[in-house]
N, C-alpha and C positions, 0 to 999 in steps of 0.2 A: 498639938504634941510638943512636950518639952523637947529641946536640944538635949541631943547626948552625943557624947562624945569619947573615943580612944582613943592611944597609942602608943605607939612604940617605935625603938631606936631602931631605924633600917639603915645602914651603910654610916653612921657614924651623926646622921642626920635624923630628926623626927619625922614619921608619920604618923598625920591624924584625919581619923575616919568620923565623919560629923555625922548625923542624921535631927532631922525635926526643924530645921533652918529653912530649908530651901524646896519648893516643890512637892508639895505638899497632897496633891492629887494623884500623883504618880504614885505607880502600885509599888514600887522604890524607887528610892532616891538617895544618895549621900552624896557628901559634899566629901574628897580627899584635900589633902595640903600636904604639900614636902617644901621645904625651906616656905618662898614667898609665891611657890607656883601651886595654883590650886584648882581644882577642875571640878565640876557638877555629872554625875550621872546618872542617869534615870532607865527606869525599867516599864515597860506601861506593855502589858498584854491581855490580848482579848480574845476573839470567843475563836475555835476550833474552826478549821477552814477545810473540808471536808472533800472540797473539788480538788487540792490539790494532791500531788504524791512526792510533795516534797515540806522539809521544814521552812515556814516562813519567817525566818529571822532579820531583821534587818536593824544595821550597826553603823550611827551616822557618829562622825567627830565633825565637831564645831569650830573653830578657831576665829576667835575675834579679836581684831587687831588693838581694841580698846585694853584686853589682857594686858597687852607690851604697851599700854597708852601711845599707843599710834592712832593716823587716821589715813583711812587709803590716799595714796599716791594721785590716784587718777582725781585729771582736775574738772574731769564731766560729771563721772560716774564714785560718789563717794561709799554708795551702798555696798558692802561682799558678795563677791557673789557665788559662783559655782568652788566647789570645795575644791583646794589647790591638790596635787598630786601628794603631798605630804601629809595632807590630813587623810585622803583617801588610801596611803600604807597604813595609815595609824587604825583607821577604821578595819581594816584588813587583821592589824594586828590583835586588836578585838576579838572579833568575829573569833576567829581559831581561837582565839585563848578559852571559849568559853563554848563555842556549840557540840564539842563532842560530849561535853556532860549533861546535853537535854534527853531525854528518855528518849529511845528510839521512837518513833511513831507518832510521838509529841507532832499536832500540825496546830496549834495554837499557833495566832501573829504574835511575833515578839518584837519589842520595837528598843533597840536600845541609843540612848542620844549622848555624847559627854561634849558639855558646853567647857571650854579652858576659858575661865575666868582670871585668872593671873598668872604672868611665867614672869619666873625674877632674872633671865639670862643665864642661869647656870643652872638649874634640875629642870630636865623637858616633861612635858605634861605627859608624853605616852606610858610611862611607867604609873603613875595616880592614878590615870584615866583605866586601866586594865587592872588597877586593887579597887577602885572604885566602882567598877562596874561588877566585882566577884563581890563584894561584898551588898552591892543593891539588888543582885540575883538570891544573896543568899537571905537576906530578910525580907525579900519577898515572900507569898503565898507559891511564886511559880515553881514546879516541880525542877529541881536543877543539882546534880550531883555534885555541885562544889565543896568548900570554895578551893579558886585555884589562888596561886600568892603569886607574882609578877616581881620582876627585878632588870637591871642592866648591869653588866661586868665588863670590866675593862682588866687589863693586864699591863703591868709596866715593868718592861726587862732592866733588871739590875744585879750588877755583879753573877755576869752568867745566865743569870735563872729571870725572877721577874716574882712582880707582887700584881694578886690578884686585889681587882679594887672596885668594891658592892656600889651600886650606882654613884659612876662617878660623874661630874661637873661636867660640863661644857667644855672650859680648860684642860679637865686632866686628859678628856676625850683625845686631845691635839697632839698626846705623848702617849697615848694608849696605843697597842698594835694589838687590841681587840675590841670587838661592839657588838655584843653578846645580850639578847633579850630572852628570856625564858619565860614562863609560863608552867606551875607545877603544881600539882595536888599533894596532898601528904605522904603518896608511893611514890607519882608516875611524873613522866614528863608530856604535858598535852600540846608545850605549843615554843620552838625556838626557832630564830629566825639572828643573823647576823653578819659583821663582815670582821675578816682578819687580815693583818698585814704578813700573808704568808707562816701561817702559826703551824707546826707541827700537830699531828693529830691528837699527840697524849697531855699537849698543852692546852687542845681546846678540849676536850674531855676531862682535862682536871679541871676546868672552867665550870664544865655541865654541871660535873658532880656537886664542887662550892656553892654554883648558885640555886640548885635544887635544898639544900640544906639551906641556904640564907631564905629563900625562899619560905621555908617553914615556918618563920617568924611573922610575916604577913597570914598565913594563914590562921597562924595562933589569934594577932589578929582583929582579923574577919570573925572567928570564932566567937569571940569575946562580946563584939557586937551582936553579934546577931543573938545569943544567949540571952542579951537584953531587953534586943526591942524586934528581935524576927518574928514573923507571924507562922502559925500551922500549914505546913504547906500541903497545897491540894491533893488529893488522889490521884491519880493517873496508870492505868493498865493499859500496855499495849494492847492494839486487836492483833489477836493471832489467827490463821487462817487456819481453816480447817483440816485438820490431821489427816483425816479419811481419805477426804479430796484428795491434799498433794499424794495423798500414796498412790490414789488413784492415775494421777493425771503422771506421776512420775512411771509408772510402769505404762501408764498409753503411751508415752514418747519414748521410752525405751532407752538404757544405759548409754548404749553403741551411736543412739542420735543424739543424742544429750554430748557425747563428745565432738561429733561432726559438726554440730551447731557451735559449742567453742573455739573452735579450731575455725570454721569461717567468721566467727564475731572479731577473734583476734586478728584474720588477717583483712579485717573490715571488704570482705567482698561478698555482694549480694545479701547481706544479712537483715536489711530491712524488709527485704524479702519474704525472706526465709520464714521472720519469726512474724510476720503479718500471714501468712499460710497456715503456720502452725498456729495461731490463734483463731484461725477462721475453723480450721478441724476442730478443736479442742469444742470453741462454741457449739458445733456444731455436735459434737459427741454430749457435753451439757451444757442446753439451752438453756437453762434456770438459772444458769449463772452469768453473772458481769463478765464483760471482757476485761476490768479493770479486774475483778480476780484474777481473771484466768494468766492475765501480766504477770499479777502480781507474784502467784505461783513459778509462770517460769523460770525470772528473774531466779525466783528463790533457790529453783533445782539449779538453774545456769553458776550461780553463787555456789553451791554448794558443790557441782563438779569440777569449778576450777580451783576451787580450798583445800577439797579433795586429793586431785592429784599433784596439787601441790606438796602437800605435807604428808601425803601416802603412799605414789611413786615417781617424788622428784619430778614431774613432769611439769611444767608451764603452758600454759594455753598455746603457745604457737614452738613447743617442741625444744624448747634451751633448757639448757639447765640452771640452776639458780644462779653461776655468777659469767655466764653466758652475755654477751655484748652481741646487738645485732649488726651485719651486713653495712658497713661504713662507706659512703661515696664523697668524693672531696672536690670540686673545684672554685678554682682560684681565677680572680679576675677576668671573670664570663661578662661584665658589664664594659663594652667599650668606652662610653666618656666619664662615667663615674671616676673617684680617685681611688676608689675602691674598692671590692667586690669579694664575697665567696658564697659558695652554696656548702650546706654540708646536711647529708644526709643520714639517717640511721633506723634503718628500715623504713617504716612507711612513716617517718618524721621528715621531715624536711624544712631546712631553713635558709634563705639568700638574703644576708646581711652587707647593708652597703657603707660603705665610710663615706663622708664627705670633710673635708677641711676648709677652714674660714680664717679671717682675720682675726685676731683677739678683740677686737670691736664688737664682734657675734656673740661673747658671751652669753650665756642666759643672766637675764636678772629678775632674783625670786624675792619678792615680798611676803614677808611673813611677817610673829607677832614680833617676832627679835628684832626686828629691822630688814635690810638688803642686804643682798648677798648675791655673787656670781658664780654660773657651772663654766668651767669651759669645756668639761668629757660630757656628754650627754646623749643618754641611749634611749632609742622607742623604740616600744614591742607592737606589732599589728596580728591579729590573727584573723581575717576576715571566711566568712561562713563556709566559703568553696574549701575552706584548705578540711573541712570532715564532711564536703560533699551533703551539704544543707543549703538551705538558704534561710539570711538571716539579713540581721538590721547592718546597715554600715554608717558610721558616722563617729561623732566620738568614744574615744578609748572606754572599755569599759573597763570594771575595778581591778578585775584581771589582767586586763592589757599592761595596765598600769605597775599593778604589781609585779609582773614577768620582766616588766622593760627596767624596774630597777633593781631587783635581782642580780641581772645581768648586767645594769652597770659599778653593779658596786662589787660584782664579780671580778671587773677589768679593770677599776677605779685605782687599784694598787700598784698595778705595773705601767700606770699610762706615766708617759715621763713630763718631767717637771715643766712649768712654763718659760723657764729659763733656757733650758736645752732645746724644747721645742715649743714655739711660741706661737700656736695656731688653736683655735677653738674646735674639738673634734664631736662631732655630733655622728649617730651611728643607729643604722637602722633595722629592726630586724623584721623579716616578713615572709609570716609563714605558710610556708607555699601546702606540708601537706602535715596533717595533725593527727599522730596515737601514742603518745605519753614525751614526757619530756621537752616539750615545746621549748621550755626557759634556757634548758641545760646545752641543747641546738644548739640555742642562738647566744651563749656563751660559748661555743666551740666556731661559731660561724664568723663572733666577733671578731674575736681570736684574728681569724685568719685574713679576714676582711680591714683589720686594721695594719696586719702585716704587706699587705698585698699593697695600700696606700702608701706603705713606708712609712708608717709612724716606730718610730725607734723605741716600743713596748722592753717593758724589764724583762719579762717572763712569758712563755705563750701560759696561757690559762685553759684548763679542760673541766667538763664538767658533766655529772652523771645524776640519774634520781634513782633513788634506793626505794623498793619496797618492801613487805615482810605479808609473811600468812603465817597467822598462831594459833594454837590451840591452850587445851589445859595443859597438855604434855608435850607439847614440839611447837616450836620456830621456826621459819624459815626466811634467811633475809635473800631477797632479789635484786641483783644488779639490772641498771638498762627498761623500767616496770617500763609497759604498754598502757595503753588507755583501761582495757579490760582489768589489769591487774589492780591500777590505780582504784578503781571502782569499787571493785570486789577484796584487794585487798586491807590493812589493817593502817598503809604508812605510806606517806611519800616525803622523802628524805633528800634534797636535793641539796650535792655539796660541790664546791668549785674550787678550784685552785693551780698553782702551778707544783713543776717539781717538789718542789723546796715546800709548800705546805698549802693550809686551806685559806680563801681568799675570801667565801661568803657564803654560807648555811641557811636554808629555809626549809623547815619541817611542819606539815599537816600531820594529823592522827584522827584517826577513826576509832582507836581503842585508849579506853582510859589503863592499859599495863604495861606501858613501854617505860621502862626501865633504865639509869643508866649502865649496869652492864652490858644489855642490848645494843647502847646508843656505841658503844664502844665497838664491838663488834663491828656493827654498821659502818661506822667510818672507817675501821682500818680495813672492809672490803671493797668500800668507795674510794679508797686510795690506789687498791690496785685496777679498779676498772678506769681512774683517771689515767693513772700511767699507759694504760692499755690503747686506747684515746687516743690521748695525747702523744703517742708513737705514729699513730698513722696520721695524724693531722701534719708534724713533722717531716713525714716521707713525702708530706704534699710542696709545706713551702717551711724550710729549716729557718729562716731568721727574713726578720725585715726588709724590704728594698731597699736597696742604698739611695735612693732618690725617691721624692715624690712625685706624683703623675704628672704629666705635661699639662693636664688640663688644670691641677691644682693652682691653685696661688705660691706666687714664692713668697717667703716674710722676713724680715730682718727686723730687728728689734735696734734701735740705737739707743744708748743712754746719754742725754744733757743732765746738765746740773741744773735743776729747779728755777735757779735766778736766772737758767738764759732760756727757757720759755717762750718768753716773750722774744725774743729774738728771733724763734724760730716760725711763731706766728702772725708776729711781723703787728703793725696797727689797724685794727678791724680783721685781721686773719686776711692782710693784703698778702705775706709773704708767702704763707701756707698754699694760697689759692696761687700762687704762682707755680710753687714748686707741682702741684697736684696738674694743672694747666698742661703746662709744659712736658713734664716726663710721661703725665697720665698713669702715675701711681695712685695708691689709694694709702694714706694717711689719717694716723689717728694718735692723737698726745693726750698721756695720762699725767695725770695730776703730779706723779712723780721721777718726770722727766722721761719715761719712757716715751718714744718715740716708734711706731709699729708700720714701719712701711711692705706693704706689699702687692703685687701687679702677678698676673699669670707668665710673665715675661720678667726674667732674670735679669735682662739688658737694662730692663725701665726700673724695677728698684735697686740695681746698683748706683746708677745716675742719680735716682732721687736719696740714696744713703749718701751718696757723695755730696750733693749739695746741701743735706742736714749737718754733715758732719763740719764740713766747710763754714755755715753761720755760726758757729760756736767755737771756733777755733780760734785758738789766740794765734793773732800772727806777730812774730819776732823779728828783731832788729838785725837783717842781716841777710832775709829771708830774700829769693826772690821767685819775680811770678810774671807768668805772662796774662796781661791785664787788658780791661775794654776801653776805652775812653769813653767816659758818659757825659762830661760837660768841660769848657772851654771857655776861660776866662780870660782877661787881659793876664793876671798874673801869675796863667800857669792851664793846667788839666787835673780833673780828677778822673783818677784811673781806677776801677772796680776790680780789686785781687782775687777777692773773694765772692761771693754773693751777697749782697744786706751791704759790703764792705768796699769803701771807698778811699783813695786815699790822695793828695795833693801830690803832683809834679810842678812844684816851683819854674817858674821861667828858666831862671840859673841853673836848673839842673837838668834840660833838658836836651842839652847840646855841652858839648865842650868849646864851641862856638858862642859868640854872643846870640842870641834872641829876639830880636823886638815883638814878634805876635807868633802866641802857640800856635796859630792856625797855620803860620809858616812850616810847621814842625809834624803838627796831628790833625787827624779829623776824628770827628763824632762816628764812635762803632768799631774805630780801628785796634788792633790788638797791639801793644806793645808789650815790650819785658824793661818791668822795673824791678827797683832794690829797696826793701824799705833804709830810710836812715835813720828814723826816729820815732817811737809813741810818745807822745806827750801824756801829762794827768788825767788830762780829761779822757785821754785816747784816740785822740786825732794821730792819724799815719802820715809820716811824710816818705815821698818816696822821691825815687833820682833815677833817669835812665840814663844815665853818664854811667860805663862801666869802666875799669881799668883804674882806681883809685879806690882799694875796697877797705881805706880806714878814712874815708870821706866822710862828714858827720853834718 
């Protein structure tokens, strides 16, 4: 196949959409490029998998460090290996950008891979990778309702207001107070996900709307391609069950139990039960049929009762009304030795997030294609099998874990304060104890509180809620507070976070290709007021931060040297360092640029050991004095140590107003005396005099 090739100006920069280069087996493949970062995606699908009852899609990112011409760190192991947490959001971001547009009922495997073949440091591969992959779906054969167009927005407040700015740099990111990724078709919006530095709601909804519009030019396009070189794509009819049946089996179970069954599903009691009994009757009333129908029907009536009363008498499967919050329980530092702890409850959700603090040593250190880089805020999410009363596998995070834990840090990431102010690595854990909608949004409320209860002096508390909706041809309806059931059965989950002042991180699923941004609008200015809503009673729990941190925490002082006394401070072979560490029983760590990060569980021991840092680096003046050690004893004279590291000569003559013939007459080894300095000389030699009473003495 010859290369062909598009593009067009996206953000002030080129995109180009290759095909016939690369990959050549794959049912698609295109190669994208934005400036000098360029990414491979592939599409390879195969035969209908007819056991399942779900769609099997799966969406790997690749990342190789040969991209950024790097080679792994590790000096055992130079192979990559398991995909880092950042490739595993990006695959995430995939994934939603693209499965709400497979035909319902589609159970073909779909296997999508995008290999990052080069990043130049300034455009990231997620945005390529997500036009690359809408445009290897759409000239494919595979049945796929695209294409969607992908973007990232950033915002930069100026004179008042601020400029919206279409995928912007790496750079301009660092002066952006937004990170905004979309995902959009030529209506609808199918997939955004982002964090903001406290942005008012009509700032990140002028955001939506620009980048849905910018958006359109990727799709134009993907368009354009595929017109080319797209192939006919397959047929595909959903199977629909049988009319007769469901009427049949929807009047065997009767209106009245059809709602008793929602009403136990939402408040998840005994319903595995329940609907194993009612599948056993049903067989049992027709034997001819699968029990895998006879599911498949319920499901369908149980769908269709709670859409129902949703959108025909305001009602909700467990009895709220649409902007209804459920039942909130709150406590605060339930963990005795942790630094710190909360639970926060909301209805049958439940989350116990614990803080811990470390030394700035603990940083994380992430290798990617860009090179290293340090977290010092670092959030995990766990949701193990008990918390929905299953059993299941436990071991590492799954893509969900993963995804939830950063959500929620980059939900907090905005008000955790600076390293300067507070100079600790803060790692934070969420774990959830019980599971039916909201899990993420918890444990940004749990953080919240849990980092308050440690005393980390946060800008802002932060609250957080998921939004859902049920729609028709003719009516909407958006839900505050969605349950598990709604999430299921409904159209949206819309999870927003922030504090007072505005939104801090956004993550939206869609089950329906119509969601609109006048909708999105909506949505958020009613997730404003269920965060306030929140965010009050979290309040009435713990108002502001502890004025201290835990007893059990680390205390930490940061000291700053000047570069060139370094070495002074770690002495030759790190003899001085290992003394001061010895001795006080601090724990020490020097950065490269004079930072100095002592800290001990005990207040007492890193004062002493700031003291004695600050003391090696101190210039001592002519005039100063000090009560000194004697360390050594010569015929003509004593060297008295002022400082630490710091030594200084007592001449014979000065160390009496008397004559002298032997210091020993005078000093011993160890004894403390109070000297004066009289002099530094060039080189920096101290002389010193413990003759007082004559203080223009030289």
């Amino acid at each position: 196949m010859k290369i062909i090739s598009k593009s067009a100006e996206i953000g002030g920069k080129t995109l180009t959409l290759e095909v016939g280069r690369l990959a050549g087996q794959a049912t698609g493949a295109v190669v994208a490029r934005y400036g000098d970062t360029m990414v491979l995606a592939t599409v390879v699908a195969s035969k209908e998998r007819e056991d399942l009852d779900y769609f099997p899609l799966q969406v790997e990112y690749v990342e190789r460090l040969y991209a950024g011409g790097r080679i792994k760190g590790s000096r055992w192991v130079k192979r990559e290996g398991r995909p880092t947490d950042e490739a595993t959001l990006k695959a995430r971001l995939i994934d939603r950008s693209i499965r709400p547009l497979f035909p319902e009922g589609y159970k073909n495997e779909v296997q999508v891979i995008v290999t990052v073949l080069s990043v130049d440091m300034e455009n990231d591969a997620d945005i390529p990778a997500i036009c690359a992959v809408s445009a290897a779906l759409s000239i494919s054969e595979i049945p796929w309702q695209g294409p969607v167009g992908a973007l990232r927005l950033g915002f930069v407040p100026k004179n008042g207001e601020g400029t919206f700015v279409v995928n912007p740099s790496s750079q301009d990111l660092t002066y952006s107070q937004l990170d905004l990724i979309i995902s959009a078709t030529s209506k609808a919006i199918i997939m955004l996900e982002g964090g903001a530095k406290e942005l008012p709601e009509k700032t990140v909804f002028q955001g939506i709307e620009k980048a849905q519009k910018e958006a359109q030019k990727v799709i134009a396009l993907v368009e354009s391609l595929t017109k080319e070189v797209g192939k006919k794509k397959q047929s595909f009819e959903s199977k629909t069950l049988d009319a007769v049946l469901v009427k049949k089996i929807e009047k065997e179970i009767g209106q009245k139990e059809l709602e008793e069954m929602v009403e136990k599903m939402a408040a998840k009691e005994g319903k595995d039960a329940m609907l194993e009994e009612i599948y056993k009757a049903l067989q049992e009333k027709y034997p001819e049929e699968k029990k895998e129908t006879i599911v498949k029907i319920v499901d369908k009536l149980i769908k269709k009762t709670i859409r129902t009363n949703i959108l025909e008498k305001g009602k909700r499967p467990d009895g709220r009304r649409s902007t209804d919050i459920r039942p909130i329980e709150i406590e605060v530092g339930i963990l005795p030795r942790t630094h710190g702890s909360a639970m926060f409850k909301r209805g049958n959700t439940q989350a116990l997030t614990v803080t811990t603090l470390g030394s700035p040593s603990l940083e994380q250190l992430i290798e990617n294609m860009e090179g290293e880089e340090t977290k010092r805020y670092i959030h995990y999410y766990y949701m193990p099998p008990f918390s929905v009363g299953e059993i299941g596998r436990v071991g590492s995070p799954s893509r969900r874990e993963v995804g939830h834990g950063a959500l929620a840090e980059r939900a907090l990431e905005v008000v955790i304060p600076v390293k300067e102010n507070f100079p600790y690595t803060i790692q934070v854990v969420s774990e959830i104890m019980s599971s039916n909608g909201s899990t993420s949004m918890a444990s940004v409320c749990g953080s919240t509180l849990s980092l308050m209860d440690a005393g980390v002096p946060i800008k802002a508390p932060v609250s957080g809620i998921a939004m859902g909706m049920v729609s028709d041809d003719k009516k909407q309806v958006i839900l505050s507070d969605i349950i598990g059931l709604e999430d299921f059965n409904g159209d949206m989950d819309f999870k927003v976070a922030g504090t007072k002042n505005g939104i801090t991180a956004m993550q939206m699923d869609v089950k329906t290709i119509n969601l609109t941004p006048p909708t999105i609008e909506k949505i958020l200015a009613q997730a404003k007021e269920s965060r306030a809503f929140i965010l009050d009673k979290m309040l009435k729990v713990l108002s502001v931060s502890r004025s201290q941190v835990s007893k059990f925490a680390p205390k930490i002082e940061v000291v700053h040297v000047p570069v060139e006394k370094i070495g002074e401070v770690i002495g030759p072979g790190g003899k001085i360092i290992r003394k001061i560490i010895s001795e006080t029983g601090a724990a020490i760590d020097v950065e490269d640029d004079g930072s100095v990060n002592i800290s001990s569980p005990d207040q007492e021991v890193v004062n002493r050991a700031v003291e004695w840092v600050k003391n090696l680096v101190r210039e001592v003046k002519v005039g100063e004095v000090f009560e000194g050690i004697v360390k050594r004893i010569q015929p003509f004279g004593a060297f008295v140590e002022v400082l630490p590291g710091k030594d200084g000569l007592v001449h014979v003559s000065r160390m009496s107003k008397d004559f002298v013939k032997d210091p020993s007459d005078v000093v011993t080894l160890g004894q403390k005396v109070k000297v004066r300095v009289t002099e530094i000389d060039d080189q920096g030699r101290i002389a010193l005099s413990m003759v007082f009473g004559d203080e223009n003495e030289s």
